[in-house]
KELUMLUM-262800 format. One line per 4 residues: for each residue x, y, z of C-alpha. Coordinates in pm, 1 decimal. Layout:
X Y Z  ...
END
This chain:
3857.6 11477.5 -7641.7  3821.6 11135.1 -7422.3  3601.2 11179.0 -7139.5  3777.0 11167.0 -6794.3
3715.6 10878.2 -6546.8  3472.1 11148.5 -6340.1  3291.4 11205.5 -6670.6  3169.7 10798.3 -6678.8
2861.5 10705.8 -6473.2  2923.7 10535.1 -6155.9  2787.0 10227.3 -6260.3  3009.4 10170.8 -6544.2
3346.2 10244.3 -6337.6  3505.6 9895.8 -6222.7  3664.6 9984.4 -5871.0  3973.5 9752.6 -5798.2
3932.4 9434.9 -5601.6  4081.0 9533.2 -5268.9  4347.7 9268.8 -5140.7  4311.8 9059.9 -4866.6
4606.3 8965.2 -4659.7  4661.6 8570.0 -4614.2  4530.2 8468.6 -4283.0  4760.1 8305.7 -3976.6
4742.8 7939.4 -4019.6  4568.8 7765.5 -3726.5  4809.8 7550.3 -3647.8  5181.3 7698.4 -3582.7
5510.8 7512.0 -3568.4  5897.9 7581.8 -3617.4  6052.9 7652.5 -3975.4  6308.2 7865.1 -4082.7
6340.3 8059.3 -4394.6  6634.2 8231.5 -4584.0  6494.5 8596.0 -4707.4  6673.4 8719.6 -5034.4
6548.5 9069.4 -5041.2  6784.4 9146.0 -5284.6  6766.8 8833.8 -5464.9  7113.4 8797.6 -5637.8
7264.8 9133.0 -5666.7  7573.6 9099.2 -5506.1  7923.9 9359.6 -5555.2  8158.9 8993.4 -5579.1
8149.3 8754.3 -5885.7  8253.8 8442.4 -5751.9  8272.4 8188.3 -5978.5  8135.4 7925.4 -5805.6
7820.6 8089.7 -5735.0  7463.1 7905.8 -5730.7  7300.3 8198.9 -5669.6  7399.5 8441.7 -5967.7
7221.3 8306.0 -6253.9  6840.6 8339.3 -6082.9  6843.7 8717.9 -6215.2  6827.8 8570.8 -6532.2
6638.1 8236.6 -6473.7  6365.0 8464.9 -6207.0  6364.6 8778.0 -6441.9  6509.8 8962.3 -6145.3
6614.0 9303.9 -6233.1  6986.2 9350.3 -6057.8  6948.3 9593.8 -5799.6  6619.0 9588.2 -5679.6
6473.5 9539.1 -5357.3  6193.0 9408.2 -5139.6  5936.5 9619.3 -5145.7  5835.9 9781.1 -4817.2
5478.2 9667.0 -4788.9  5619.0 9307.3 -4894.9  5905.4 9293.9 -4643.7  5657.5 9390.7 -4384.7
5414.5 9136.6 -4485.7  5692.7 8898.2 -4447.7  5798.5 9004.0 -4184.2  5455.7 8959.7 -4022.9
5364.6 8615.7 -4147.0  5705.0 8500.0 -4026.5  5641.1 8576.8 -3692.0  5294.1 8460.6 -3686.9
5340.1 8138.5 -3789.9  5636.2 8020.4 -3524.8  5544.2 7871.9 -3232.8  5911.9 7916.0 -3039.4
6063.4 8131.0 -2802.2  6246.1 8277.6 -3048.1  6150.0 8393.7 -3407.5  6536.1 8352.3 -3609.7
6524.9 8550.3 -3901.7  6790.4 8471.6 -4163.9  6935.0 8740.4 -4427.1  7056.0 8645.7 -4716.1
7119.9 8788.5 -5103.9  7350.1 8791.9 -5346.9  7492.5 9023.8 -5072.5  7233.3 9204.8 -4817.3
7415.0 9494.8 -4714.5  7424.2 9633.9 -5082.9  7073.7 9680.9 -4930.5  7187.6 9971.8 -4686.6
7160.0 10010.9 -4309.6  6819.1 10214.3 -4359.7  6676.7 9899.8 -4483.0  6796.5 9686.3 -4168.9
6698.3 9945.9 -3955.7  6321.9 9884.2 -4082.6  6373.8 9525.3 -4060.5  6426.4 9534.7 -3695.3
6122.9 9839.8 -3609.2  5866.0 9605.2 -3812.5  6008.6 9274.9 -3619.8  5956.6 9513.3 -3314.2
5588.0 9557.5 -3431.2  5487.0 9240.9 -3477.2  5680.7 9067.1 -3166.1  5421.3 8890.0 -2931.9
5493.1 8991.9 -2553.8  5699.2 8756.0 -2428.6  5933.9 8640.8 -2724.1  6187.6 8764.9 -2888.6
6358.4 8799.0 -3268.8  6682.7 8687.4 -3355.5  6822.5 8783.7 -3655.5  7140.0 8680.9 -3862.3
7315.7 8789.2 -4172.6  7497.2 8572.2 -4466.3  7732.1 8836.1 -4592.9  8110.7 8835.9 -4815.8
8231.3 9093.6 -4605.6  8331.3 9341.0 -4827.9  8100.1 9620.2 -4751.4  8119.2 9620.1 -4394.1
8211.5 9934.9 -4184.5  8198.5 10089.6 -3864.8  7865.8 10225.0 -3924.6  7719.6 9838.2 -3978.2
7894.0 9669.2 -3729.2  7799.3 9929.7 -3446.0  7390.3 9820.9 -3601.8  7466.1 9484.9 -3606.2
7634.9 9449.8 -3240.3  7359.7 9699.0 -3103.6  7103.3 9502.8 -3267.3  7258.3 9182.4 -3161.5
7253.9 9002.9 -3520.1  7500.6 8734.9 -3566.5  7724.5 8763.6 -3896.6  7790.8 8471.9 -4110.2
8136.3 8547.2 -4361.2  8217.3 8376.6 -4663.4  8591.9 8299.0 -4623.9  8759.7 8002.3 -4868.4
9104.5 7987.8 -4676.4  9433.5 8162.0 -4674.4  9492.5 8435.3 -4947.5  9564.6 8213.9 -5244.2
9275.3 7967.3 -5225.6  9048.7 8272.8 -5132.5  9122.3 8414.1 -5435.6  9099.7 8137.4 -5654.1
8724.9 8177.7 -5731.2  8595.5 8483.6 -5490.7  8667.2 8735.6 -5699.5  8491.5 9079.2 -5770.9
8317.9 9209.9 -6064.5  8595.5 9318.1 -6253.3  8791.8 8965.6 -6161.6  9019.8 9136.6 -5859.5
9107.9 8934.3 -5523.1  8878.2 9006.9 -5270.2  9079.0 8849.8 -4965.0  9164.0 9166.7 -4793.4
8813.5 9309.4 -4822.3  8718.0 9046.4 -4645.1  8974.9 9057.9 -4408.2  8917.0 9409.3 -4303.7
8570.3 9336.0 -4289.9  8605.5 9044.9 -4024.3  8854.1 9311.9 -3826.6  8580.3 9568.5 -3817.1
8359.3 9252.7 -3685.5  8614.2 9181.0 -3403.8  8676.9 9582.8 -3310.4  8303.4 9608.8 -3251.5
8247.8 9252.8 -3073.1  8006.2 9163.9 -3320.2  7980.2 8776.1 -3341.8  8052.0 8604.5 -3654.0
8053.8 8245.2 -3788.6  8288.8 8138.1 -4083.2  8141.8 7962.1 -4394.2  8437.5 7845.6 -4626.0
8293.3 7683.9 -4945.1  8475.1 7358.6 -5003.6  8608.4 7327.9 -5410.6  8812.6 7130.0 -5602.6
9136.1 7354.1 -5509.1  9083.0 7413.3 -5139.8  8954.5 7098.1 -5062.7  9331.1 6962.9 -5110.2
9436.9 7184.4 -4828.0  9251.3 7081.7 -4579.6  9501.5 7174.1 -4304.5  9591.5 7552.9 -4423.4
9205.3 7649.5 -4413.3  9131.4 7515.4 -4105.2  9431.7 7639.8 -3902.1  9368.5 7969.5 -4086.3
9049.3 8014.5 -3983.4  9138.6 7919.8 -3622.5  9460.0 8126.1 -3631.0  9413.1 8411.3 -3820.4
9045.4 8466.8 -3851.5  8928.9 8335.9 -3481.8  8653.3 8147.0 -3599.0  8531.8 7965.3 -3344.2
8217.0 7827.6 -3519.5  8299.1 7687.2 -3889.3  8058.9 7583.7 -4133.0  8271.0 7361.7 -4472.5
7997.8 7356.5 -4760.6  8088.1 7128.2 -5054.8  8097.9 7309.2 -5356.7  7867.2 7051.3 -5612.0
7740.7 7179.1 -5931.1  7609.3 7032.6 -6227.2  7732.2 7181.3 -6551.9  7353.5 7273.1 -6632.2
7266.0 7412.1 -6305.0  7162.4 7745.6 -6505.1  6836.0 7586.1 -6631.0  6797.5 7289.2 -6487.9
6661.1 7219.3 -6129.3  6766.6 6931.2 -5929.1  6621.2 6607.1 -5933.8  6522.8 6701.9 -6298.6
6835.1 6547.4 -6482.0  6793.9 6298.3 -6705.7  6845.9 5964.8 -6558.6  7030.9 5854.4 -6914.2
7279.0 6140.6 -6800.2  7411.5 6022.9 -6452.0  7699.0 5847.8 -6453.5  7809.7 5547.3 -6217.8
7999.9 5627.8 -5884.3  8347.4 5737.6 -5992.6  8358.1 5681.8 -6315.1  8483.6 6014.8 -6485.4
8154.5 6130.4 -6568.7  8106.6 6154.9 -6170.6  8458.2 6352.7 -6121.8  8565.1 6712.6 -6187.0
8813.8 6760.6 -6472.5  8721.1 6553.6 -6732.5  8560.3 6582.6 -7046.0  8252.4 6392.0 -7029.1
8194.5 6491.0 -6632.6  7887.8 6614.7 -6541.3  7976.5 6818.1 -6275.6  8182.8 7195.8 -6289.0
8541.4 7216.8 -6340.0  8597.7 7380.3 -5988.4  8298.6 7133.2 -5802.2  8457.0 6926.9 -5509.9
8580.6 6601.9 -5611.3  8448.6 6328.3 -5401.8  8762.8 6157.9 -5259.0  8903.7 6489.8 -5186.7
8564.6 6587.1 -4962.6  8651.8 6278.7 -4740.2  9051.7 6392.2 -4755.3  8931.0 6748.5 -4634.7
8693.0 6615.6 -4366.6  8887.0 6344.4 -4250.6  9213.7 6577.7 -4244.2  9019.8 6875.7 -4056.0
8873.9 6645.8 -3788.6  9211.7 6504.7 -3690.5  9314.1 6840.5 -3624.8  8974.5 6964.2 -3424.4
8989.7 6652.1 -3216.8  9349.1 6720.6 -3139.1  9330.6 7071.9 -3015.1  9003.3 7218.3 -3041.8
8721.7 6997.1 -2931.7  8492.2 7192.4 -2682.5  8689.7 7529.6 -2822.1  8618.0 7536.3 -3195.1
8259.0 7419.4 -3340.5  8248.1 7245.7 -3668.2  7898.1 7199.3 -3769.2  7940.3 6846.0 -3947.3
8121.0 6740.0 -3684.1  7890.3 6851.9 -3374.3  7617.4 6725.0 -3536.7  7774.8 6360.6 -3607.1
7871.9 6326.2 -3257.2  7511.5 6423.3 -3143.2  7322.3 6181.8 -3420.1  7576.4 5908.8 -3255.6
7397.4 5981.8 -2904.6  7073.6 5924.5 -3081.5  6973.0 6330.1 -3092.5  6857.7 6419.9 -3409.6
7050.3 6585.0 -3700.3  7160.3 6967.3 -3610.4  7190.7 7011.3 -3970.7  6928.8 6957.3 -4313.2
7175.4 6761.4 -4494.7  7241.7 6510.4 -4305.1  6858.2 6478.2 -4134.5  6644.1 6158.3 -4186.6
6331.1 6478.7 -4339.5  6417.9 6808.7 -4507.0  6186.7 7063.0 -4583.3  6176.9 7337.9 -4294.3
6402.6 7517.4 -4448.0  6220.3 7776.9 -4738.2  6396.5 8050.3 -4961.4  6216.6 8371.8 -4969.1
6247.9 8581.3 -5293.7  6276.8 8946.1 -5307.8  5898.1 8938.5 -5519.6  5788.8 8754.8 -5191.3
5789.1 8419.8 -5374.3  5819.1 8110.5 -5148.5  6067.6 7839.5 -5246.8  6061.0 7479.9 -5125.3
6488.9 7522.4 -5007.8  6740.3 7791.6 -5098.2  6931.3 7539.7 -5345.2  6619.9 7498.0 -5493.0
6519.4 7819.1 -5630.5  6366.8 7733.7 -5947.2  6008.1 7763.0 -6082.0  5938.6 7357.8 -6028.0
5979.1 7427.7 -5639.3  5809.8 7757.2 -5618.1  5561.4 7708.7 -5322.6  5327.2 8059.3 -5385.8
5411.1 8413.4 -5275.4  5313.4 8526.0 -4945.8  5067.5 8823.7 -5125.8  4849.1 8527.4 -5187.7
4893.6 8266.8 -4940.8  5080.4 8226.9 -4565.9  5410.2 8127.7 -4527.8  5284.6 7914.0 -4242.4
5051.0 7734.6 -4472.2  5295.5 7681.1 -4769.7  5590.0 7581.1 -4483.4  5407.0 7283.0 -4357.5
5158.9 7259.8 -4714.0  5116.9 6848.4 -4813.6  5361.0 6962.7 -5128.7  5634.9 7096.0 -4902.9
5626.5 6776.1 -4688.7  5604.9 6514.2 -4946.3  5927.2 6754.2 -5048.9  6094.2 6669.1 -4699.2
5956.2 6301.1 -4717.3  6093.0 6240.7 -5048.7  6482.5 6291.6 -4886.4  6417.4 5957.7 -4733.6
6177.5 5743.4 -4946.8  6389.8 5808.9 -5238.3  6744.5 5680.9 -5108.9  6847.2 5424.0 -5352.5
6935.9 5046.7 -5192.5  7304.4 5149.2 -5163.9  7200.1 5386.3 -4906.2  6963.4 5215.1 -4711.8
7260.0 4923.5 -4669.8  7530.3 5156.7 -4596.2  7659.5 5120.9 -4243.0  7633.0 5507.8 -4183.2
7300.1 5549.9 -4325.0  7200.5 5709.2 -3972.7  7471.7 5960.3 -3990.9  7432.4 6094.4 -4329.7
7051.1 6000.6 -4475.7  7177.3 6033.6 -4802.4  7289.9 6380.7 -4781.1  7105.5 6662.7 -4953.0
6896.3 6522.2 -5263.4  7030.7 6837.8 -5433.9  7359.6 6622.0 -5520.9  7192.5 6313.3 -5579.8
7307.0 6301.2 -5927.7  7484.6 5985.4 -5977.3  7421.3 5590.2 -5993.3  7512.1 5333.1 -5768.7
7763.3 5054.3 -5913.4  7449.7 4879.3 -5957.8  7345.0 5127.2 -6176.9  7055.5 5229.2 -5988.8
7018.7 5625.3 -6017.4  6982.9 5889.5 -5717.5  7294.3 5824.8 -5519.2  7467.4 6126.5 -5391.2
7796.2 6249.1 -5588.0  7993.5 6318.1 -5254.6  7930.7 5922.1 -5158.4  8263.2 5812.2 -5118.8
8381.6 6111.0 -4963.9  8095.5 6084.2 -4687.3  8201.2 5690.7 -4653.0  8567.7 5753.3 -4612.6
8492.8 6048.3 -4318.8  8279.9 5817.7 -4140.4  8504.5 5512.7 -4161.9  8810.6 5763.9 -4037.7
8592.4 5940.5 -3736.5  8364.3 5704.4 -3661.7  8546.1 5558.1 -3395.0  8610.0 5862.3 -3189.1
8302.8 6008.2 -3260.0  8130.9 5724.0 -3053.1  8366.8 5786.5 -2848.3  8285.2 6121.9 -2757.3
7923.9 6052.8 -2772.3  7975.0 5793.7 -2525.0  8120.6 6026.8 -2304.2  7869.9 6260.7 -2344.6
7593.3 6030.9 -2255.2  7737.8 5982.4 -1940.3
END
């Protein structure tokens, strides 16, 4: 018969190490971070996704959640280390309302907890749309969250890659989600992933989402994925393996490209921006906001970037795991950017830690001479390094795939865009 703990002399039992909780950084300042506390479970299978593949490259088990003691702690350290007004918390997944309302309605009594007098939380939620009902919007509008939906365009190029788990459309899912959104009064933002099919159409999706959906705040997102995004992080290619500026290694559809069969061929980015803005600056300007297109007109005024990818710095914007793991951005969710989980250290301290900013630094200091000649070098900073995965016809390596694409918008717009900021300034 073994002896029971009680049966052992005190002196030989080893009590447990109690934790202690990461302190508040002295010094405070304004981040943002994208929580993922269900990492990448998510009901739809697009096949686009970035995001699917962690539960296998993270040893995430599909399904499970944030634990409550770590969502609070996260929830605390969040608010403790922002200096603003307002503390923005951002909700992300996979898909966080497989998560369930009970969940969100802790979210906001432990934001409630920790709010300083005097300031208040924001919240907002990155969601497909699919599992929305009146129950959630009612929460959301009452709670005053604003909703983010994945849309790709009219029903045909929706359905090209967002498609569920057992490969069905999911365009009128969506759709009946973003009319529960509107019955309710809930706001909501469009996010319409740019590809290689879409991205032809330029026209359609826009006036669809104006039309039909009523966005009245777009965000276009360039779908760019290497082949071995699975396993291997950005910035971690082999530089043997770029290929020059459109040669078919740098384009979509060919044998020896480097880059996804439904990625977002460069010429056809510029096409689709160039396209869009004509028809904003037509008939929408002041009515419809189109966040690459705001934010050029403001970096033409001399404000600074309202957007990462197009910033001078990057960095002050971290991924949150559902394990409470810290990532240095939410495209780079891989073990070589893992910052430290916030069990063991602050997210204040590993936001503004001297790894995360010589991550921001390096958007900058490692621009290749192309970009530091290029007449729009103030407009686009290289883009985000995540797609720096080409060479410049010089053949030096880190230029960003979408290169001509950015060129050809900015040689289009440019001219009314000063325009407009000079207007603007007056």
């Amino acid at each position: 018969m073994h002896p029971t703990v009680d049966a052992v002399p005190m002196q030989f039992v080893r009590q447990p190490a109690a934790h202690t909780e990461p302190a508040a950084p002295a010094l405070k300042g304004r981040f943002h971070a994208m929580a993922k506390p269900i990492g990448s479970t998510c009901n739809i299978n697009c096949t686009y996704c970035y995001y699917l593949h962690k539960e296998q490259l993270l040893d995430q088990h599909r399904g499970r959640r944030m634990e409550p003691s770590m969502l609070e702690r996260y929830i605390r350290q969040y608010i403790e280390a922002q200096n603003g007004d307002a503390v923005i918390f951002s909700w992300q997944g996979g898909e966080p309302t497989m998560l369930g309302l009970d969940f969100f309605r802790d979210i906001v009594a432990l934001q409630e907890k920790y709010r300083p007098s005097g300031r208040r939380i924001e919240n907002d939620l990155q969601t497909n749309g699919t599992l929305l009902t009146d129950d959630w919007c009612l929460f959301l509008k009452q709670h005053g969250f604003l909703v983010g939906v994945s849309i790709d365009g009219p029903r045909d190029l929706h359905d090209a890659y967002r498609v569920d788990r057992k490969g069905s459309p999911t365009f009128d899912d969506v759709m009946r989600g973003i009319g529960l959104l509107k019955k309710h009064s809930v706001r909501f933002n469009t996010l319409t992933v740019v590809n290689r099919r879409n991205a032809k159409r330029p026209v359609d999706v826009y006036r669809f989402l104006r039309n039909e959906v009523g966005s009245t705040y777009m965000q276009f997102i360039p779908c760019v994925e290497p082949k071995d995004f699975h396993t291997v992080a950005p910035q971690h290619w082999p530089l043997e393996s770029m290929p020059v500026l459109g040669s078919p290694g740098a384009r979509p559809g060919n044998p020896e490209s480097v880059i996804t069969e439904w990625s977002v061929d460069p010429g056809d980015w510029g096409y689709f921006l160039s396209r869009t803005f004509d028809e904003w600056y037509r008939k929408d300007v002041g009515t419809v906001l189109v966040n690459l297109f705001e934010t050029a007109v403001a970096q033409s005024m001399g404000l600074p970037s309202q957007i990462c990818i197009t910033a001078e710095f990057c960095g002050k914007a971290l991924a949150v795991e559902q394990d409470g793991t810290v990532y240095s951005c939410d495209h780079y969710v891989y073990p070589d950017y893992a910052l430290g989980n916030v069990k063991d250290a602050h997210i204040g301290t590993m936001a503004f830690s001297e790894r995360q900013q010589k991550f921001g630094f390096s958007k900058r200091d490692s621009l290749p001479g192309y970009c530091r000649k290029c007449r729009h070098l103030s407009l686009c900073w290289g883009e985000c390094p995540k797609n720096r995965l080409v060479r410049t016809p010089e053949g030096e390596p880190g230029l960003n795939y979408l290169c001509a694409g950015i060129r050809r918008f900015h040689d289009h717009s440019g001219p009314r865009i000063r325009e407009m900021a000079a207007l603007l300034r007056r």
